[in-house]
C-alpha positions as CSV (number, residue, x, y, z in Angstrom):
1,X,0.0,0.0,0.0
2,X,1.4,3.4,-1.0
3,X,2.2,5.6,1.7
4,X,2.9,9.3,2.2
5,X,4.8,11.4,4.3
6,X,3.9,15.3,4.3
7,X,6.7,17.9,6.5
8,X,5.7,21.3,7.4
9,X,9.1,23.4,7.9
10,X,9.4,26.6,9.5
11,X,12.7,28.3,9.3
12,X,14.4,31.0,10.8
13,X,14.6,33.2,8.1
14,X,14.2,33.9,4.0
15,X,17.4,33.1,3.3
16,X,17.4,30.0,5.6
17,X,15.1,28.8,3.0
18,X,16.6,28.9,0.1
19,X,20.1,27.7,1.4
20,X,18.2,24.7,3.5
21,X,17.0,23.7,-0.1
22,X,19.9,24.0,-2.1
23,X,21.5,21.7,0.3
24,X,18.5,19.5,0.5
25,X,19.0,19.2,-3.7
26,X,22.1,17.9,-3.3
27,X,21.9,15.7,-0.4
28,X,18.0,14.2,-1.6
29,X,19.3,12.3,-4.6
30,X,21.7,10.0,-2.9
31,X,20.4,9.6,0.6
32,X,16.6,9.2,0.4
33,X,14.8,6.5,-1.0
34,X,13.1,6.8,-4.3
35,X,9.7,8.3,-3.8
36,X,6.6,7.7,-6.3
37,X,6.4,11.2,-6.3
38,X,7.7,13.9,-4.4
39,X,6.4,17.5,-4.2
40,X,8.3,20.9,-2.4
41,X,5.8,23.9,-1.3
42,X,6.8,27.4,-0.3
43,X,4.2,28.0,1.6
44,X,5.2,31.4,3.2
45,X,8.4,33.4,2.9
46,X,9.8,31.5,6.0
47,X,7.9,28.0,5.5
48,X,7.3,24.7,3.0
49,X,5.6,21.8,2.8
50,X,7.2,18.4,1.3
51,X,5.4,15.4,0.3
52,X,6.5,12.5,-1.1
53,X,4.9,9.6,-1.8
54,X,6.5,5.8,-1.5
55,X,5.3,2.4,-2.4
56,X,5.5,1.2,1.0
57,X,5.0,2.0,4.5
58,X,8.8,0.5,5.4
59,X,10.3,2.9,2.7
60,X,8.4,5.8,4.0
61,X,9.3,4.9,7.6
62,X,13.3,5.1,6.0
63,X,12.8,7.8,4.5
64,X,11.5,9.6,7.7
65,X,14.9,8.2,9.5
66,X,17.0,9.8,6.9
67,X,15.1,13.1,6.4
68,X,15.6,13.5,10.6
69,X,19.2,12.7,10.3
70,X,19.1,15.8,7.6
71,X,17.2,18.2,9.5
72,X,19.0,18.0,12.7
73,X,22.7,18.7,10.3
74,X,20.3,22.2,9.2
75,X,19.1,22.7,12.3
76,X,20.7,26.3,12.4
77,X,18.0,27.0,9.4
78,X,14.8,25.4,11.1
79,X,12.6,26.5,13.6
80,X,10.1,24.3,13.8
81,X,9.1,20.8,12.0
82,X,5.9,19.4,11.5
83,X,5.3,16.2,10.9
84,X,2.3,14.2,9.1
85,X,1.9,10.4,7.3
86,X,-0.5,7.9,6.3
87,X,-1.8,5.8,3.9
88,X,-3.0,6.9,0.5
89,X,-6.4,6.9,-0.1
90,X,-7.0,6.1,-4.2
């Protein structure tokens, strides 16, 4: 069953923003597990949303172990972090 995983990041600043996602560009490719799809909000000036969806609960339990592991090496960029998952329903 497909799974999602949906993150709510507040940051500190503008420009925490943008330089928490050109590092997350980088790092993404080669340390999270493929995602069905995967989607990147800027929902504010200082916030975004990122959902990705993965063909498996286990994957999207992974993924959530790596994305931590990311956000605590940016954690001079975040504020807050918001966490959601569940199954998808379609």
């Amino acid at each position: 069953m497909r799974y999602a995983r949906v993150v709510n990041l507040e940051y500190k600043s503008a420009e925490d923003v943008d330089v928490f996602y050109r590092k997350w560009a980088n790092w993404a490719p080669d340390n999270m597990p493929e995602a069905t799809s995967r989607t990147n909000i800027r929902t504010s000036e200082t916030s975004t949303l990122l959902m990705a969806i993965y063909k498996s609960e286990k994957l999207a339990e992974n993924a959530r172990e790596m994305a931590n592991k990311f956000f605590k090496l940016q954690a001079e960029h975040l504020h807050e972090v918001i966490e959601f998952h569940g199954a998808v329903m379609d």
